[in-house]
C-alpha positions as CSV (number, residue, x, y, z in Angstrom):
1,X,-12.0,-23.9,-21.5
2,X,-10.4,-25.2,-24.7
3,X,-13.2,-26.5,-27.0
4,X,-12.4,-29.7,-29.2
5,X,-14.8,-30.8,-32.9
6,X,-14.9,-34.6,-33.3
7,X,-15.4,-35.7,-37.1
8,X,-19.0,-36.4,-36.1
9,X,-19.4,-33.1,-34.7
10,X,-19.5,-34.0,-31.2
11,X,-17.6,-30.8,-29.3
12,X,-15.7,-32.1,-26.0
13,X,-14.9,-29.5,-23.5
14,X,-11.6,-29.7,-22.0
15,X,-7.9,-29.3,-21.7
16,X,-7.3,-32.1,-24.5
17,X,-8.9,-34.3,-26.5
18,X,-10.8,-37.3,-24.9
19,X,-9.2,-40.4,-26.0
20,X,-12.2,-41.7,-27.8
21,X,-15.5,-39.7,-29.0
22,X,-18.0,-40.8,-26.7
23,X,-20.3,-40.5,-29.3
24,X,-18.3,-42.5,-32.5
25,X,-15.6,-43.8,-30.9
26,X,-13.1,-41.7,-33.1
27,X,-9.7,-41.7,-31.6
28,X,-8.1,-38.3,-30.0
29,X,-6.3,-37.4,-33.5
30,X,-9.8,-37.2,-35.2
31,X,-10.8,-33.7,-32.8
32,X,-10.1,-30.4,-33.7
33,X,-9.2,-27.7,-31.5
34,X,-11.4,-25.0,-31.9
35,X,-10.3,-21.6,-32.0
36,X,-11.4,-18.9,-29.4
37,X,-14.3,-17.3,-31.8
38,X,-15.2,-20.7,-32.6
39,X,-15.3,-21.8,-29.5
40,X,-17.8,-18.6,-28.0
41,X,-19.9,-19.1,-30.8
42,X,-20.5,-22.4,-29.3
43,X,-21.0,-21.3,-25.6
44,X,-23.4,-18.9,-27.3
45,X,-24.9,-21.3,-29.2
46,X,-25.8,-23.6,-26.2
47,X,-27.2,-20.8,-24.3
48,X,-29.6,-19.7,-26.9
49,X,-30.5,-23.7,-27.8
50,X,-31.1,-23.9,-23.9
51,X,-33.6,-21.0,-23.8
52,X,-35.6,-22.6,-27.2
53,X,-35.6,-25.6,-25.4
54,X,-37.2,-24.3,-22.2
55,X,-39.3,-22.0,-24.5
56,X,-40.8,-25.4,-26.2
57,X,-41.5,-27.0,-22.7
58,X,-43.8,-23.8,-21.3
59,X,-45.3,-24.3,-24.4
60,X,-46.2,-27.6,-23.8
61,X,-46.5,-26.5,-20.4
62,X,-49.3,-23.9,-21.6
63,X,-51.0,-26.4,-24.1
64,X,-52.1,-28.9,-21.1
65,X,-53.2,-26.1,-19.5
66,X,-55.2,-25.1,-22.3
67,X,-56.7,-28.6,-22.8
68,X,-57.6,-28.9,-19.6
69,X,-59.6,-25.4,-19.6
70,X,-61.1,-26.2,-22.9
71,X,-62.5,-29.6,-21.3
72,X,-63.9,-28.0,-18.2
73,X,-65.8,-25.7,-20.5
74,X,-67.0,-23.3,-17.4
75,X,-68.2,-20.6,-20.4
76,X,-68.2,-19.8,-24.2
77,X,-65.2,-16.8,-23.2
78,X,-63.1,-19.5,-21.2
79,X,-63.1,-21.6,-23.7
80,X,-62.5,-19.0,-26.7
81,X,-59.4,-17.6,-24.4
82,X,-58.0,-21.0,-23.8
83,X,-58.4,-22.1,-27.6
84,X,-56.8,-18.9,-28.2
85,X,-53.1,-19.6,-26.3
86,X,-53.6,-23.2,-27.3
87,X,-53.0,-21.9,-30.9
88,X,-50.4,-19.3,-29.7
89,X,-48.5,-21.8,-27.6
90,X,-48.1,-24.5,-30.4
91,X,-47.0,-21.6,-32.9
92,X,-44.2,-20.4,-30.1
93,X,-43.8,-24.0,-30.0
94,X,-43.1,-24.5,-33.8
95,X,-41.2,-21.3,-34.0
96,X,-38.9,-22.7,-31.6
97,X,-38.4,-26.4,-32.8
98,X,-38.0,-24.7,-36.0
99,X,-35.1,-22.1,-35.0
100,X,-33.7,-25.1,-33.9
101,X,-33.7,-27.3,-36.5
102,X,-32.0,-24.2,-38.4
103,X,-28.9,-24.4,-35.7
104,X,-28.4,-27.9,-36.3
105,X,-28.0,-27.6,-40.2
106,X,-25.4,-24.5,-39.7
107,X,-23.7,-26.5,-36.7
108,X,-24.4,-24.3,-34.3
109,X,-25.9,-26.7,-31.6
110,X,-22.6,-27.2,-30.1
């Protein structure tokens, strides 16, 4: 499918342009068609944002889980293990965000 950059950087997939940017409102003339290498990179880049994405919900996912562990505070070791992956799932979770944040300054959050 034919991949088309607003001025914003909005990407609209499709056989044209849309007649406005849903996100600025630009008119059709304002796209680009992207070529084919441009346009993978995108599908590739919205696959690989997708899986930080879902990696920075188990995190958070994992740090509830944590909490609640630490709260219930059955023993010393439970507690150490779940203070442990608390720590490990907020760094997977900064890791992530962080990977991200580097897509969107290159433009490759498509």
């Amino acid at each position: 499918m034919k991949k088309w950059k607003c001025i914003c950087g909005y990407i609209h997939d499709g056989d044209e342009a849309p007649h406005a940017c849903p996100k600025c409102g630009a008119p059709a003339d304002k796209f680009t068609l992207l070529d084919d290498k441009q346009a993978q990179l995108v599908e590739r880049s919205r696959h690989t944002n997708s899986l930080h994405c879902r990696l920075v919900d188990l995190s958070r996912q994992i740090e509830h889980v944590c909490k609640d562990g630490i709260d219930d505070k059955l023993d010393p070791g439970c507690v150490k293990v779940f203070e442990a992956s608390l720590a490990h799932a907020y760094e997977m979770m900064k890791l992530a965000m962080t990977e991200m944040q580097g897509h969107i300054a290159k433009g490759k959050w498509g």
